[in-house]
C-alpha positions in Angstrom: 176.4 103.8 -44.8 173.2 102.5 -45.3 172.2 99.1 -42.8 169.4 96.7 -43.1 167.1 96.9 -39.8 167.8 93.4 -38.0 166.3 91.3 -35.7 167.4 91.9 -32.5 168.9 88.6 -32.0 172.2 89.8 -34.5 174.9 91.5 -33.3 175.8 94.7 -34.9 177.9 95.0 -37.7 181.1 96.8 -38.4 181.5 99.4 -41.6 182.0 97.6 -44.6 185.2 98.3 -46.5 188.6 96.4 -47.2 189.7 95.1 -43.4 186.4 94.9 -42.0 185.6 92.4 -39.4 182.4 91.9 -41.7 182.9 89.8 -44.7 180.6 90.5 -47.8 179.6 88.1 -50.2 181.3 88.0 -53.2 179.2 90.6 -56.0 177.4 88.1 -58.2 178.0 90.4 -61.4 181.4 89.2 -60.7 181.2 85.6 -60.0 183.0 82.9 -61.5 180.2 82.0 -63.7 182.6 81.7 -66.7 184.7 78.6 -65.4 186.5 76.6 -67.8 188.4 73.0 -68.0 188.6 70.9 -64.7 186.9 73.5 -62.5 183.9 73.5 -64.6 184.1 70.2 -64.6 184.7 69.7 -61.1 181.4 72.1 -60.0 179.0 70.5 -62.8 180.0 66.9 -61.2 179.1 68.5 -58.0 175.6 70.3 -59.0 174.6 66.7 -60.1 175.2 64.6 -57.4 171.5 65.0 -56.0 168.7 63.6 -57.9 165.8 65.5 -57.2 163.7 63.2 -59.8 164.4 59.9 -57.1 164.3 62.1 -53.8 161.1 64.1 -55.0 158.7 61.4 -55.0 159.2 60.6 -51.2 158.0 64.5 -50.6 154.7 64.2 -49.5 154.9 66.7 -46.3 154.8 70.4 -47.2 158.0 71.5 -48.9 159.5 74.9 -48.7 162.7 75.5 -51.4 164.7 79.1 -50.5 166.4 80.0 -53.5 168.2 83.0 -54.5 168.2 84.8 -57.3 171.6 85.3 -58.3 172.4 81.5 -58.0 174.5 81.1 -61.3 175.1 77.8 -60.1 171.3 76.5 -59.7 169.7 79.2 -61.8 166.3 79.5 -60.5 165.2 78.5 -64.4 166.5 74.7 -63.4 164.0 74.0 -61.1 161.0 74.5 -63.2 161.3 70.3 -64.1 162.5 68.9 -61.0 160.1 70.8 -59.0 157.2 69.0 -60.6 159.3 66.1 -59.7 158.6 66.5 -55.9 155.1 64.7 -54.8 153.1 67.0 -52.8 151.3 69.5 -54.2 152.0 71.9 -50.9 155.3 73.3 -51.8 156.9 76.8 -52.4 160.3 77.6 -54.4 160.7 81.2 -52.4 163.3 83.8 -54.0 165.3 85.9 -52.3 166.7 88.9 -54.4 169.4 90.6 -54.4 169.4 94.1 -53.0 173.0 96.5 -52.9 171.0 99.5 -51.3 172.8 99.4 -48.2 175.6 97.5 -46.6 176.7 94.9 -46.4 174.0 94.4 -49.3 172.0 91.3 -49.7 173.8 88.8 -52.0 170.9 86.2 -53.1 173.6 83.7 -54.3 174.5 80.0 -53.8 176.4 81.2 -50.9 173.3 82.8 -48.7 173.1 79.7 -46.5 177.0 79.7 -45.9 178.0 81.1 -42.7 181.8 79.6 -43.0 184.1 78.9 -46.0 186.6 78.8 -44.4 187.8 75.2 -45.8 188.5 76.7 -48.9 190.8 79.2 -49.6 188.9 82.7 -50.4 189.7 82.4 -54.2 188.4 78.9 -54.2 185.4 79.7 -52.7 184.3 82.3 -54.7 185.0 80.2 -57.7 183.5 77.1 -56.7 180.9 79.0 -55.4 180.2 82.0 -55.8 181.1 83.5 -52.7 183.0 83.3 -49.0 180.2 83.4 -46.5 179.4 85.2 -43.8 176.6 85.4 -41.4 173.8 87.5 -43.0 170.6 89.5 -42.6 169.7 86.6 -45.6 170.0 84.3 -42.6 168.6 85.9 -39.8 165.2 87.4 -41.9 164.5 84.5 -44.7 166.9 81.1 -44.0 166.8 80.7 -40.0 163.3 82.4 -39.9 161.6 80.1 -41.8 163.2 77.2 -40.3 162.5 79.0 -36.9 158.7 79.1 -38.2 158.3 75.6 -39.6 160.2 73.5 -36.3 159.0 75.8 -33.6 155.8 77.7 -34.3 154.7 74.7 -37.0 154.0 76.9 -39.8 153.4 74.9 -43.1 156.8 75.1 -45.4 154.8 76.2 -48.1 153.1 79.2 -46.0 155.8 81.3 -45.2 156.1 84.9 -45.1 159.4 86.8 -44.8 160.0 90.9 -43.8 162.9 91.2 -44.5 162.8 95.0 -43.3 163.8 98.2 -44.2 167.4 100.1 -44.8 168.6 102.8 -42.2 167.3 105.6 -44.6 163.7 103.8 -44.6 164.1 102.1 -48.0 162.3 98.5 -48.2 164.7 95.7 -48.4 163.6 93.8 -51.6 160.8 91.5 -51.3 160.9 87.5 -51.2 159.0 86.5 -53.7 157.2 82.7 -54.9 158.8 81.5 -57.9 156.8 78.5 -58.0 154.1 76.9 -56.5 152.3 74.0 -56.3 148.9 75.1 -54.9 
């Protein structure tokens, strides 16, 4: 099985495969996208609870947004307006894409930042959204990196790099790429 190289701060994972210690996100081609009735209502009363419109306008440090882009619940497309929203003109919506080459693949969802889900039962989770999480080479390479870079090394938000390596058989991992920017 093909494995993304890690930093060496990650333990080593198991084999994927049904009973594995490792836990994969849930497929985004098979995510609960299609929700009707109260659970659709339930997750659109959550996705609006922030208003990026009011909070925005108090940005005026450097702002770095790490997206994904398999997020069916943000879909990269609704940030276009509210990222205009947020004051400083040093800012970065960074996308993370998903990439199935190896395993466990790379699952650019609204679960990449979720380590535990624990709280919900599995089916719930990967309803509500879109995934059960699990500690991730997402995490390690692009979400705890950059925070890593911007607390401890004081990198600008919106100056981040990622390398997000290679696969065991020397394949690149997808790219992050800059969705937006505002300088």
């Amino acid at each position: 099985m093909l494995r993304a190289d890690r930093d060496r701060r990650e333990p080593l994972r198991h084999a994927c495969g049904p009973g594995s210690p490792t836990q994969r996100r849930s497929d985004p081609s098979t995510s609960g996208a299609k929700l009707h009735g109260k659970l659709a209502k339930l997750r659109d009363r959550l996705a609006h609870d922030v208003d990026i419109n009011v909070t925005g306008q108090a940005l005026t440090m450097p702002v770095a947004i790490l997206h994904g882009d398999a997020d069916w619940v943000v879909p990269e497309a609704q940030w276009d307006t509210p990222f205009g929203a947020t004051k400083t003109e040093h800012k970065r919506l960074f996308l993370s894409l998903t990439d199935t080459h190896g395993c466990p693949g790379h699952y650019a969802n609204h679960e990449q930042a979720t380590t535990d889900t624990s709280f919900f039962p599995p089916l719930l989770a990967l309803l509500l959204l879109d995934g059960v999480g699990a500690v991730d080479d997402l995490d390690w390479r692009y979400l705890w990196s950059a925070l890593d870079r911007v607390i401890r090394d004081g990198v600008g938000a919106d100056q981040l790099t990622f390398d997000l390596g290679t696969w065991s058989d020397g394949q690149p991992v997808k790219p992050v790429s800059v969705y937006l920017s505002g300088s």
